[in-house]
VOVO-594380 format. One record per residue: residue in one letter; z, x, y of N, C-alpha, C, O in turn. Coordinates in steps of 0.001 Angstrom, whole numbers, plus 500000, padded with zeros to 6 digits. Layout:
BEGIN
aZXYZXYZXYZXY...
END
This chain:
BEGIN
x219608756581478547219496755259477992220879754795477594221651755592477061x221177753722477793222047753386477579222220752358476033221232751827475526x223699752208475416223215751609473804223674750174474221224638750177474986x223231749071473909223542747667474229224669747720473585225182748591472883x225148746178474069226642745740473379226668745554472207227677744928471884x225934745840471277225483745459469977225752746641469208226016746783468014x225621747501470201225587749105469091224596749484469039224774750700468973x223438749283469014221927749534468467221230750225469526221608749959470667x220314751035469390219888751459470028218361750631470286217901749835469468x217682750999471609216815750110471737215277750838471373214918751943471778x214588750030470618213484750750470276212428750019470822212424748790470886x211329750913471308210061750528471997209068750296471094208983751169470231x208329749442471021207080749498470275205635749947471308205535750494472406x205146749679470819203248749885471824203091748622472223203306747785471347x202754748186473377202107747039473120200376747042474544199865746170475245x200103748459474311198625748859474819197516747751474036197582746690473415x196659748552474413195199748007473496195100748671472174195199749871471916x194843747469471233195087747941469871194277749084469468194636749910468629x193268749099470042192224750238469930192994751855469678192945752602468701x193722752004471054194473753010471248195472753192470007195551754267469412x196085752281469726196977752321468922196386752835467286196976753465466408x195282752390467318194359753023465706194241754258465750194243755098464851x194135754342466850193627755852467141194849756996467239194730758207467423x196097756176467047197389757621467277197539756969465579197506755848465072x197695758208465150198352758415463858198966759923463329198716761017463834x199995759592461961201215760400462011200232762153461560199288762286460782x200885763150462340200187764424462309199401764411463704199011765567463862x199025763682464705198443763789466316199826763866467132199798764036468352x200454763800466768201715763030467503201816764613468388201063765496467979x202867764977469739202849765551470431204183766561470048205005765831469495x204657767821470124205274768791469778206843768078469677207395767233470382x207242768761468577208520768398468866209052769503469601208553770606469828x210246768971469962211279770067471372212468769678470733212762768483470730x213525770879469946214759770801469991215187771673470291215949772032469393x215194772288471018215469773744471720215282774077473250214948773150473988x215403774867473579215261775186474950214453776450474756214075776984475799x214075777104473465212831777833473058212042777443472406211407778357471880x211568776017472016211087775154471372209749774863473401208522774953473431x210562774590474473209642774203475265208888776091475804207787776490476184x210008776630475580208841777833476186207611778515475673206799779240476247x207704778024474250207069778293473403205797777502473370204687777999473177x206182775536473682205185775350474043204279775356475428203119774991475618x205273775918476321204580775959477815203503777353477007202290777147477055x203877778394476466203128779700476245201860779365475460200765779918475566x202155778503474771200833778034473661199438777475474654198262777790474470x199922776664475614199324776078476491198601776842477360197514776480477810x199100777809477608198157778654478495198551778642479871199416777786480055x198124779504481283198559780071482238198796778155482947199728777688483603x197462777467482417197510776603483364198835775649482984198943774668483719x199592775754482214200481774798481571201271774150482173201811773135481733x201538774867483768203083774418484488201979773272485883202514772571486741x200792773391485733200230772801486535199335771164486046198714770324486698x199697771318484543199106769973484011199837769320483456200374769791482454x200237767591484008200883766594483566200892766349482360199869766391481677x202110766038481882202701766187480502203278764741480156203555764167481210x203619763772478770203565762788478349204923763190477649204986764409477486x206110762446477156207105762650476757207444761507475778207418760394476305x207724761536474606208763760811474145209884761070473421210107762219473040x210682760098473155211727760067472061211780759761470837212840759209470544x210957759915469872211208759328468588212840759196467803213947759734467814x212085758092467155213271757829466382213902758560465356215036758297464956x213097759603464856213531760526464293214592761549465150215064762571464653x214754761276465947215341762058467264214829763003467886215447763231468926x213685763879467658213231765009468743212372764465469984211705763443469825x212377765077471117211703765033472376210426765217471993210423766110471147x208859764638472285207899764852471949207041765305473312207225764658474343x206451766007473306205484766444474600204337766858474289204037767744473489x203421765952475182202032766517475089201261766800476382201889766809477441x199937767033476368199412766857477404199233765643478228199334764643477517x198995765355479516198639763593479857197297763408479528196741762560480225x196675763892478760195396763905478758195182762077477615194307761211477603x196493762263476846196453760754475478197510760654476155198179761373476897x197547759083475552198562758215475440200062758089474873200515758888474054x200698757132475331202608757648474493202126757390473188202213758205472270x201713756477473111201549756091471496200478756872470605200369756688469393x199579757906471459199446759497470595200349760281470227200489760772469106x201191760472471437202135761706471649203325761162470245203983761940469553x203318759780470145204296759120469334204111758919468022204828758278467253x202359759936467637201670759266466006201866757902465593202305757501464515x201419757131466759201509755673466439202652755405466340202654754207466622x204253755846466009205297755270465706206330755014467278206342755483468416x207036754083466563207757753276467688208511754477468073208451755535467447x209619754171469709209633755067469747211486754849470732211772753674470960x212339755722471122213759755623471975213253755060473039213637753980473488x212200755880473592212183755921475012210600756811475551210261757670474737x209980756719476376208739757448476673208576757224478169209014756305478861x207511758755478653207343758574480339206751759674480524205967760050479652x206924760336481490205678761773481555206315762309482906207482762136483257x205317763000483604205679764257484624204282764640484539203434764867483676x204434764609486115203262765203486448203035766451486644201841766747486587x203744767283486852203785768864486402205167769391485693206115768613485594x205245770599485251206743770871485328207220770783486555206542770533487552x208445770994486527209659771083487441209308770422488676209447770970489770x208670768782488458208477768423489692208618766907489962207841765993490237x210460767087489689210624765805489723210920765095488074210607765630487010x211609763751488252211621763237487203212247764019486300213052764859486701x211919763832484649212272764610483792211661765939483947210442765991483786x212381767173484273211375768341484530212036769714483690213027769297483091x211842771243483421212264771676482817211822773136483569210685773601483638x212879773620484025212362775055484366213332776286484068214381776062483464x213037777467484441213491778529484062215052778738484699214953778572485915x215551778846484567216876779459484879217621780279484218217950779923483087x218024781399484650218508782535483741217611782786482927217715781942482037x217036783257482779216178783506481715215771782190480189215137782305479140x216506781091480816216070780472479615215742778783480028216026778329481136x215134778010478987214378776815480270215602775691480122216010775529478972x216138775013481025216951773820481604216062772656481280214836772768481268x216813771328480969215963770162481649216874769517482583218099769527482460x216380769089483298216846768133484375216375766883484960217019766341485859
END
């Protein structure tokens, strides 16, 4: 992302169906990731099937990477709050924002 000429960084709001939006609140929100053992930890929590089910991403403004399943919405994964930036992947390492093993420890790319 890039920061406008302003300095500021750009923040996303929701603008889904309000419905959805009642329904994400703070504590649903999707894992934080500041680590590169922060994601293996949650690929392991997830279970064998983890590298084969599409995943939801954001940026909060608090600054950590958020990831969930694609199963909800950004603005779950986001506990309702606005957010840097958001998007998903349809599996790991396949494409897009993806994250896999190398050397023994996980990359994003």
């Amino acid at each position: 992302m890039t920061t406008p000429a302003h300095g500021l960084r750009s923040v996303c709001g929701y603008v889904g169906p309000p419905e959805l939006r009642a329904a994400a609140r703070s504590g649903t929100e999707g894992r934080s990731i500041r680590s590169a053992a922060d994601v293996g930890t949650w690929v392991t929590d997830r279970g064998p099937a983890a590298g084969a089910e599409p995943f939801t991403c954001v940026v909060g403004l608090d600054g950590p990477l958020r990831l969930a399943p694609r199963r909800g919405e950004h603005v779950a994964c986001a506990g309702g709050r606005k957010v840097l930036g958001a998007g998903g992947r349809n599996v790991l390492g396949a494409g897009g924002i993806a994250f896999d093993r190398v050397a023994g420890t996980w990359t994003v790319t």
